[in-house]
C-alpha positions as CSV (number, residue, x, y, z in Angstrom):
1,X,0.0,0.0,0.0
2,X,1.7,3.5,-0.8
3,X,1.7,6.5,1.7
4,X,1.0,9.7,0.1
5,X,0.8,12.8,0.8
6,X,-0.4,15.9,-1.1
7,X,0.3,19.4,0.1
8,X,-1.1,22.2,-1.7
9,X,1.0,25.3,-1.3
10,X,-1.4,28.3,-1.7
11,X,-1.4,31.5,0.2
12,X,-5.3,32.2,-0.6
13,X,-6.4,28.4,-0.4
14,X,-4.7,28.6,3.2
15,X,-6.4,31.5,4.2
16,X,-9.7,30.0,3.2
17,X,-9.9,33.3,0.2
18,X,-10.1,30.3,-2.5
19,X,-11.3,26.9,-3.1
20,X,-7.7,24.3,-3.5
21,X,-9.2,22.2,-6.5
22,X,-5.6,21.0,-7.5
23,X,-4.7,19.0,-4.3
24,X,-8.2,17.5,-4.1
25,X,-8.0,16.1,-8.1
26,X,-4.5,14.8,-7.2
27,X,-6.3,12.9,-4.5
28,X,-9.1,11.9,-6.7
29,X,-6.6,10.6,-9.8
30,X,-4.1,8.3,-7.3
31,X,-7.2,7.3,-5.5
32,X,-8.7,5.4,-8.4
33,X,-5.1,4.1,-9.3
34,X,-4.4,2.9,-6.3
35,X,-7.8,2.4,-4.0
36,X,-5.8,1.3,-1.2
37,X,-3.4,4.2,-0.8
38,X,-3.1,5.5,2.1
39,X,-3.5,9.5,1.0
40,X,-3.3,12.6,3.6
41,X,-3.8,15.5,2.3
42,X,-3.0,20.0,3.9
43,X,-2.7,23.1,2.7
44,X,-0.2,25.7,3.6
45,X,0.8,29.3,2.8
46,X,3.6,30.2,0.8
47,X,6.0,30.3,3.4
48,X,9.4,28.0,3.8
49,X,9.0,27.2,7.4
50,X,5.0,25.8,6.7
51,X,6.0,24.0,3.5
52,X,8.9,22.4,5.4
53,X,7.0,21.9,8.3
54,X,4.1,20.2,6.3
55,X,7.0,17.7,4.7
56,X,8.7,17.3,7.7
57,X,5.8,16.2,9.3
58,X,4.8,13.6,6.7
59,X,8.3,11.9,6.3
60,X,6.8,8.8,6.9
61,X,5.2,8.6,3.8
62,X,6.4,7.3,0.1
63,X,5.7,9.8,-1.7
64,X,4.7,13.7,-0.8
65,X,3.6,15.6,-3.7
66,X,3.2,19.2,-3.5
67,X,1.0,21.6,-6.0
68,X,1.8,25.3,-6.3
69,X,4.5,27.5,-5.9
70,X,6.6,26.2,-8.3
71,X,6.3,28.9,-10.8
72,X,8.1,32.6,-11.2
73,X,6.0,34.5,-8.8
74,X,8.1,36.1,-5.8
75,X,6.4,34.3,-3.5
76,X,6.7,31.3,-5.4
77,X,9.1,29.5,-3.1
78,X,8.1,26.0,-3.4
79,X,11.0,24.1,-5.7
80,X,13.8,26.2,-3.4
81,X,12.6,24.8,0.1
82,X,12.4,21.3,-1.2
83,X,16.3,21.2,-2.7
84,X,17.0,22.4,0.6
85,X,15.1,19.7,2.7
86,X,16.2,16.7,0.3
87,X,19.4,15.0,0.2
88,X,19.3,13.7,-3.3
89,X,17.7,15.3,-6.6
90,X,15.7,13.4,-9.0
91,X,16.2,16.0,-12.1
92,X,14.9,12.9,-14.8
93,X,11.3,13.2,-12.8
94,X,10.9,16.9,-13.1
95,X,12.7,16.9,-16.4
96,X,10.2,13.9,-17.6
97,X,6.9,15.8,-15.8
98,X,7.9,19.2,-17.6
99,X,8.5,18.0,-21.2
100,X,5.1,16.0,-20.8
101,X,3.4,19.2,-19.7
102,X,5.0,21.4,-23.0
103,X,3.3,19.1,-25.0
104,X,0.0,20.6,-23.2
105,X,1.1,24.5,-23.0
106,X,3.6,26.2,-23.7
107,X,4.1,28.1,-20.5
108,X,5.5,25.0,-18.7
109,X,8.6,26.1,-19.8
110,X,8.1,28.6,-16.6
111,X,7.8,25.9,-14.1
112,X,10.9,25.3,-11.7
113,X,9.4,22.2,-10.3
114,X,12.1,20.3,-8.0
115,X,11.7,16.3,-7.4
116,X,14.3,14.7,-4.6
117,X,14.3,12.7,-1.7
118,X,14.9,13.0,2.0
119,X,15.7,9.7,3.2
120,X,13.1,7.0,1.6
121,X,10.6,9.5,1.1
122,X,10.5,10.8,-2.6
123,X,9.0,14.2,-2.9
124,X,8.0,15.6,-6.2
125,X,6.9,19.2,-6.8
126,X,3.2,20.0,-9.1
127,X,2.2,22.9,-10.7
128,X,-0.7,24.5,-9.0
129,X,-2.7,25.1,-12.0
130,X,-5.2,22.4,-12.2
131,X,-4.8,21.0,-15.7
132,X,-1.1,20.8,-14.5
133,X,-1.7,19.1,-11.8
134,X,-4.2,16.4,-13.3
135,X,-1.5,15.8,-16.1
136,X,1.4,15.6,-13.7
137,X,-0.7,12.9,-11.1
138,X,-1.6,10.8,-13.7
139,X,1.5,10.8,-15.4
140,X,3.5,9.7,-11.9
141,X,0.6,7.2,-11.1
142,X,2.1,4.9,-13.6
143,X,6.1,5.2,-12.2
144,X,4.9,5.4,-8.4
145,X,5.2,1.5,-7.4
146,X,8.7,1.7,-9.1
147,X,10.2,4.4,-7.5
148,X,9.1,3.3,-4.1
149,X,10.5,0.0,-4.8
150,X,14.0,1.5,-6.0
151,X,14.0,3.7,-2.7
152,X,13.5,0.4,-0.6
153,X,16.3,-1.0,-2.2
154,X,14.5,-3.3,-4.4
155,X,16.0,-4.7,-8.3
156,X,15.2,-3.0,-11.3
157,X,12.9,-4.8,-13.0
158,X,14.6,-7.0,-16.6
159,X,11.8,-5.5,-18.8
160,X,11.9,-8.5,-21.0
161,X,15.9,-8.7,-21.2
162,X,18.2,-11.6,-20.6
């Protein structure tokens, strides 16, 4: 069963001033790919010390996926306070969830999404926009099982080879 948590990283969706529809889809997508996951779910401000409190909190889980702040705003502070929590970068994920997303807009070339991990816990940055998001969840769904397995250690799988 995989231990997920989405954190929305919003200033007005954590002050109640609008509705988080992002984190909530992300929930929705993993939910029917995995109907066992165990999936928690908060909102926080734009601010380092509640997005690294929200992870920090939640390092128990394989995966925490965050939506928002990962674009050029100023308070856009998302991808920074990850690569500073994480001890090892996964640039192929965000490389991989960024070229998917060009193919959908062009204005993902704006998004500084980080993906790393701190300790066994992978954690991978969304966009906030909702169309983003749903892309980025469903594209992940399909790679989750394997990268929890390779951060447990486990083989890579033959694919077919000899």
């Amino acid at each position: 069963m995989l231990k997920i948590a989405v954190i929305t990283v919003s200033d007005r969706a954590a002050a109640g001033a609008y509705a988080d529809l992002s984190g909530p889809r992300i929930r929705e997508i993993l939910a029917a790919k995995f109907p066992d996951a165990d999936i928690a779910m908060a909102v926080v401000a734009d601010e380092a010390q509640a997005i690294t409190a929200a992870i920090t909190e939640r390092l128990d889980r394989d995966y925490i996926l965050t939506c928002g702040g990962t674009g050029l705003s100023p308070r856009d502070i998302t991808p920074e306070t990850c690569a500073r929590l994480c001890d090892r970068e996964i640039p192929g994920l965000s490389e991989w969830l960024r070229r998917e997303s060009l193919r959908e807009t062009p204005h993902a070339v704006f998004s500084r999404a980080y993906s790393g991990m701190k300790g066994r816990t992978l954690i991978v940055n969304f966009p906030g926009s909702l169309p983003g998001a749903e892309l980025c969840a469903t594209l992940l769904a399909g790679v989750m099982e394997h990268g929890r397995a390779m951060a447990h250690g486990g083989d890579h799988p033959a694919h077919g080879k000899t």
